[in-house]
C-alpha positions as CSV (number, residue, x, y, z in Angstrom):
1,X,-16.1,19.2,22.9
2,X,-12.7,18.1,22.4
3,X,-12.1,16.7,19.0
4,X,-9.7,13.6,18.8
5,X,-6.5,13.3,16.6
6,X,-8.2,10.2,14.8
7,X,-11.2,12.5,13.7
8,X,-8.8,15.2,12.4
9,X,-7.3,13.2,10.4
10,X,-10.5,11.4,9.4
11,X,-11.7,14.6,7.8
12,X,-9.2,15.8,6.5
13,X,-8.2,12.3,4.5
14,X,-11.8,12.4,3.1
15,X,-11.5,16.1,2.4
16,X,-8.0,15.7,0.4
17,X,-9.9,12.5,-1.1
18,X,-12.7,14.2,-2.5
19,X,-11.2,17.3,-3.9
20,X,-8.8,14.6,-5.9
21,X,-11.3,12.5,-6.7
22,X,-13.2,15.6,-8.2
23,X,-10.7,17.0,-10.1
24,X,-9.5,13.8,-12.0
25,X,-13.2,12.5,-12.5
26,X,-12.5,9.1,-11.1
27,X,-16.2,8.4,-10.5
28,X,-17.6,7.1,-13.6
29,X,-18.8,3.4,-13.9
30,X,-17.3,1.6,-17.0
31,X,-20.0,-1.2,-18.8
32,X,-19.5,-4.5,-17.1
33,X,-19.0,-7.4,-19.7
34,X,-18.6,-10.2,-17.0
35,X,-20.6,-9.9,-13.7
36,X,-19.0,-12.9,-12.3
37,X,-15.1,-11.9,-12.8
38,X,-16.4,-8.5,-10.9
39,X,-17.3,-10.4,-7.8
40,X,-14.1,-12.4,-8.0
41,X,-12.2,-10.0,-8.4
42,X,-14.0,-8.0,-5.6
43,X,-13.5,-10.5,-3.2
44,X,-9.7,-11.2,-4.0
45,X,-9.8,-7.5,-4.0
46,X,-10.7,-7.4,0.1
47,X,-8.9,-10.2,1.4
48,X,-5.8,-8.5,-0.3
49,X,-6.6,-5.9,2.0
50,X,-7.0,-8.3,4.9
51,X,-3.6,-9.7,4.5
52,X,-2.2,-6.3,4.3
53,X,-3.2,-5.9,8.0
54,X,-1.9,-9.5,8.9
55,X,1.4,-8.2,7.2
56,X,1.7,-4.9,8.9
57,X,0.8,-7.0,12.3
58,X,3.3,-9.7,11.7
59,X,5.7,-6.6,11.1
60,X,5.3,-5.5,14.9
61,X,4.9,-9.1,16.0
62,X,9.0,-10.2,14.7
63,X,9.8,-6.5,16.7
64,X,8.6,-8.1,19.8
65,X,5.3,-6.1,19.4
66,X,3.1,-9.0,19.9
67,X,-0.1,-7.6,19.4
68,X,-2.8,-9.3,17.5
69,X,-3.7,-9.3,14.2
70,X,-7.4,-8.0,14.4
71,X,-5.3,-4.6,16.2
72,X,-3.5,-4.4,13.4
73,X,-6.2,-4.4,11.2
74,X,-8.0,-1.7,12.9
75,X,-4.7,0.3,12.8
76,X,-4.8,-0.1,9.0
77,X,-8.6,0.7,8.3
78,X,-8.4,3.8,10.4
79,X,-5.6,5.0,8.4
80,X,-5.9,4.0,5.2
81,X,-7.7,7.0,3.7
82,X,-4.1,8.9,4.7
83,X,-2.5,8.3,1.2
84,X,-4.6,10.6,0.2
85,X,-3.3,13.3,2.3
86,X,0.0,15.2,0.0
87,X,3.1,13.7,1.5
88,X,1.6,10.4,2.2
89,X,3.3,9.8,6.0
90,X,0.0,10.0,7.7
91,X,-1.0,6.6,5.8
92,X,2.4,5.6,7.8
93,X,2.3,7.5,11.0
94,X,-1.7,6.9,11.3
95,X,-1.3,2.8,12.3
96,X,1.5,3.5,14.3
97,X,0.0,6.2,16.4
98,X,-3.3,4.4,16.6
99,X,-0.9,1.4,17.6
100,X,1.3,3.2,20.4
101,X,-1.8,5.4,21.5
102,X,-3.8,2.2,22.0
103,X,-1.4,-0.2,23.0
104,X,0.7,1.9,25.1
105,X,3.9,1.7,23.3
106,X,6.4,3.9,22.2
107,X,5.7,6.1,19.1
108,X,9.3,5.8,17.8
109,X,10.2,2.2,17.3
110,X,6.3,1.9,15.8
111,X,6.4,4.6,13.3
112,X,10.3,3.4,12.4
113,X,8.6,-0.1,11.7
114,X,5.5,1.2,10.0
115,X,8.1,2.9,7.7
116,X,10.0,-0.4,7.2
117,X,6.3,-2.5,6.4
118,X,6.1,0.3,3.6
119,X,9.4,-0.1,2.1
120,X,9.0,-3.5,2.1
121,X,5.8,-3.2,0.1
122,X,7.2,-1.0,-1.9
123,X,10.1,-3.5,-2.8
124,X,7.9,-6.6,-3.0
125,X,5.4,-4.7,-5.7
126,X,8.5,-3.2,-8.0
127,X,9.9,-7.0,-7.5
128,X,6.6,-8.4,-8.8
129,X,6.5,-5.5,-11.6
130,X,9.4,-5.8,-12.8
131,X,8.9,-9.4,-13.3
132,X,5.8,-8.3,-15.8
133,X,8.1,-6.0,-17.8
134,X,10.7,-9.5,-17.8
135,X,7.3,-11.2,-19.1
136,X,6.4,-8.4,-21.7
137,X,9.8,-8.3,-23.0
138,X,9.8,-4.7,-22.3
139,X,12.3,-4.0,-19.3
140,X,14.1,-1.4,-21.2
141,X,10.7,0.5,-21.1
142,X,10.6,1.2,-17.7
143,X,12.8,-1.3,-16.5
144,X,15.7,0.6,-15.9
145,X,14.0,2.9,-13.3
146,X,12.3,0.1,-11.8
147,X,15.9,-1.7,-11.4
148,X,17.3,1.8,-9.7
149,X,14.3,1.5,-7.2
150,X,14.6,-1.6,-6.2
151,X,18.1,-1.6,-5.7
152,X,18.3,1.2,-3.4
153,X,15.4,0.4,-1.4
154,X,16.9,-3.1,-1.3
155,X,20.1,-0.7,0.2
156,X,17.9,1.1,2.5
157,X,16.2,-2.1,3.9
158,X,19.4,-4.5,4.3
159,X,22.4,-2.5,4.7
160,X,23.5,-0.5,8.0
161,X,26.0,1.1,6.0
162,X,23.6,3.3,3.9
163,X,21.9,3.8,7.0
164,X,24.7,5.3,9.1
165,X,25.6,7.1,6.0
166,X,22.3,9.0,5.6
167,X,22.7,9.6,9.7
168,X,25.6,11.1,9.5
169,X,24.3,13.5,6.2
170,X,21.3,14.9,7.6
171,X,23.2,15.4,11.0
172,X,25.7,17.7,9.0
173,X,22.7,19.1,6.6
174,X,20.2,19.5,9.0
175,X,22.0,19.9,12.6
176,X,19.6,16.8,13.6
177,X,20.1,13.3,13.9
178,X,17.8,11.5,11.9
179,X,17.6,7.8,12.0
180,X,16.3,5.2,8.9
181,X,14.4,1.9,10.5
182,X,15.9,-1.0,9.5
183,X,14.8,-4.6,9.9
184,X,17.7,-7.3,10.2
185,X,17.9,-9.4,7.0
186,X,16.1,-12.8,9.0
187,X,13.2,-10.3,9.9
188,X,12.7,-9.0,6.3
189,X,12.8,-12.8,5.0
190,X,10.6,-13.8,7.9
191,X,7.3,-11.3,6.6
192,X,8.0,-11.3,2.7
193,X,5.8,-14.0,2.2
194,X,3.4,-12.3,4.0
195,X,3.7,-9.3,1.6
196,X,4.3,-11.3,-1.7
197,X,0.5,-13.1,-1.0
198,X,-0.4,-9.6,-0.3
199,X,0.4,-8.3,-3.7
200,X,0.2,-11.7,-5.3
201,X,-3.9,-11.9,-4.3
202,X,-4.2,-8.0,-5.5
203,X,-2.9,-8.6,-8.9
204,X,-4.6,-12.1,-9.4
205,X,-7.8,-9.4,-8.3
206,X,-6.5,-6.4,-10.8
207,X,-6.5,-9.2,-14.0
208,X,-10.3,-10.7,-13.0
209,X,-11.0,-6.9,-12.8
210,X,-9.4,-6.5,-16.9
211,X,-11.3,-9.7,-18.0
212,X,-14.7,-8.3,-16.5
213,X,-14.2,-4.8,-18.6
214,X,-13.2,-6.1,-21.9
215,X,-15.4,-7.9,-24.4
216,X,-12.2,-10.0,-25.4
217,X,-10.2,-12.3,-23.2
218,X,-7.1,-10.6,-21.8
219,X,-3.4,-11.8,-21.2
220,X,-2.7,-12.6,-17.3
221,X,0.5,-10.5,-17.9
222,X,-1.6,-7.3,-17.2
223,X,-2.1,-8.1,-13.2
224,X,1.8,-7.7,-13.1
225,X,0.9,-3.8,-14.1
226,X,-1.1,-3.2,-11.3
227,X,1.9,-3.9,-9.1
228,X,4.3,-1.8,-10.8
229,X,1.9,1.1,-11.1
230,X,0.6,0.6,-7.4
231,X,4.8,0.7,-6.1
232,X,5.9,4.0,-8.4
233,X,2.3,5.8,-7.6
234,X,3.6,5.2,-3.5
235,X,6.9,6.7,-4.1
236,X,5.6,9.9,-6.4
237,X,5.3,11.6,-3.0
238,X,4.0,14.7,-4.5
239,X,0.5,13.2,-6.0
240,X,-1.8,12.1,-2.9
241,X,-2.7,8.3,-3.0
242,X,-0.7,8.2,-6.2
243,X,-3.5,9.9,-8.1
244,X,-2.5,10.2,-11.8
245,X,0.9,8.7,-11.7
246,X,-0.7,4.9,-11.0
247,X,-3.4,5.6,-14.0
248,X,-0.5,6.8,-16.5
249,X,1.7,4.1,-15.5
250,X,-1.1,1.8,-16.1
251,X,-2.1,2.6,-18.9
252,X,1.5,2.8,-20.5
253,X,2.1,-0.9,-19.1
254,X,-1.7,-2.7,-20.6
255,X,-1.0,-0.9,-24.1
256,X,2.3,-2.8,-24.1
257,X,0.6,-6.3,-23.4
258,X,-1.6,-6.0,-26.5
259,X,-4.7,-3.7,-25.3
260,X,-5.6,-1.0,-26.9
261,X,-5.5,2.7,-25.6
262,X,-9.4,2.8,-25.1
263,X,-9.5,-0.6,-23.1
264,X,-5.9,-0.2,-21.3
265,X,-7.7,3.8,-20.3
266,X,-11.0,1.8,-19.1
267,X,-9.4,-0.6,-17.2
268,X,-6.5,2.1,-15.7
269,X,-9.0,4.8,-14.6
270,X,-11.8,2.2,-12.9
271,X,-9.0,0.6,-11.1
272,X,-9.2,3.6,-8.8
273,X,-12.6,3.5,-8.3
274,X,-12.1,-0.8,-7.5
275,X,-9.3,0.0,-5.2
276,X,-11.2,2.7,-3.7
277,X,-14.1,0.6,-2.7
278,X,-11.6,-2.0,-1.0
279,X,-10.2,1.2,0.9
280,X,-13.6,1.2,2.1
281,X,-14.2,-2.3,3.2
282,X,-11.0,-2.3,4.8
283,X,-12.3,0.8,6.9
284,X,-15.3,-0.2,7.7
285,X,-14.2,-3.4,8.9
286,X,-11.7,-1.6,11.2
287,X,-14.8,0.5,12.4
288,X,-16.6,-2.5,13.4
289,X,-13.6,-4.2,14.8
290,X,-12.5,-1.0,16.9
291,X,-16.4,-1.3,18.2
292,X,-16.1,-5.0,19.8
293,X,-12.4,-4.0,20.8
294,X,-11.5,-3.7,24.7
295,X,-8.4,-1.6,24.6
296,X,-7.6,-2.7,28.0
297,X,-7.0,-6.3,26.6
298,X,-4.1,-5.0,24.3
299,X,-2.7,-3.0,27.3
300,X,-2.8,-6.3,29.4
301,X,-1.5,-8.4,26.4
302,X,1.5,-6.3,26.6
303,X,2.3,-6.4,30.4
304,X,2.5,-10.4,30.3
């Protein structure tokens, strides 16, 4: 029986997840001070990943991709378990082959725009972050590297001239052309929003999450964390699904708010466990989605 890419990748995601998940004991359920701030935070928690779909759809959509959003929502679920995979791409290259295998589109201008969607993410959570280290009066903490991020992925994203430059580098370094996706300036303005509700609905979800897990009220200023951490654990290529390097950073950024190193560790370490159940939801709603879904309907979308 011939086994399909999607179930190769499947396995191996859940394999990589498990082994990490193992190793850094992840699994342990904190006490719960406030049942109701769990289940708003839970729900914030899922239609974050909702609108992470919508984002990654309206992405493709500006490209003249114009599928719809409940495809790109499948394309997410399927791959989100990817991050966990070391090297991170195939939480990248997972949508967009599901997208071009599906849809019958070219694999190279989808994965060059799944690349852009991340960078963009990536910017709008170090903007939001760095904004809670403005808050905290504590940029020169981690400020300064935050500022270097953000910069140059603001270069990568906006400016051709970075992009020819690296072109040109790799062609002499490597012998082989290789290309950075870039999105016009109009396009990255057009789906920001899209990705600031995205991360803005996450953290509002990550500070319900403190306020459940602490007997004492906590200061909003903490949501802001789970940005930052959440951006820099994405870019530490080298630890799958940013495991370790979110927690740390987390744990660093609530003891500067006013939490103590026992509640900023509680908080820090279930937040992988919270984020891993809305990894879940957002699968298997792509698994019942991908059920009701005619792919014909996507391939006839795209010949009108």
């Amino acid at each position: 029986m011939k086994i399909g890419w999607f179930k190769i990748f499947f396995y191996a995601s859940l394999l990589f997840l498990a082994v990490a998940l193992y190793r850094n004991d992840y699994l342990k359920i904190p006490v719960i001070h406030n049942w109701f701030f769990v289940i708003v935070s839970f729900i914030l928690l899922f239609l974050g990943f909702i609108l992470n779909g919508i984002s990654w759809s309206c992405v493709l959509r500006k490209r003249c991709y114009p599928i719809k959003i409940k495809i790109g929502l499948i394309s997410v679920g399927l791959s989100v378990f990817g991050k966990y995979i070391p090297g991170k791409l195939w939480v990248i290259l997972g949508r967009a082959e599901f997208i071009s295998k599906e849809c019958g589109y070219n694999r190279k201008p989808i994965s060059a725009l799944s690349f852009n969607a991340q960078f963009i993410s990536i910017w709008t959570g170090l903007l939001l972050g760095t904004f809670g280290l403005i808050l905290n009066n504590k940029i020169e903490v981690y400020g300064i590297v935050s500022l270097i991020l953000f910069i140059l992925l603001s270069i990568i994203i906006f400016t051709s001239a970075f992009h020819k430059l690296f072109t040109e580098f790799t062609l002499i370094l490597l012998k082989k052309k290789i290309e950075i996706p870039k999105l016009s300036f109009i396009n990255v303005i057009y789906v920001l929003p899209y990705f600031l509700l995205n991360w803005g609905i996450w953290i509002v979800s990550f500070y319900f999450l403190g306020e459940s897990l602490t007997p004492n009220s906590v200061s909003f200023n903490i949501s802001f964390g789970f940005a930052l951490a959440g951006s820099l654990g994405i870019l530490a290529i080298i630890a799958p699904g940013g495991l370790g390097v979110r927690e740390g950073i987390l744990i660093g950024y609530l003891t500067m708010t006013g939490l103590d190193l026992v509640d900023a560790t509680t908080i820090s370490l279930t937040s992988r466990l919270w984020f891993l159940i809305g990894e879940v939801f957002v699968f298997l709603l792509a698994i019942i989605l991908r059920r009701k879904w005619n792919t014909n309907k996507c391939l006839k979308q795209k010949n009108k």
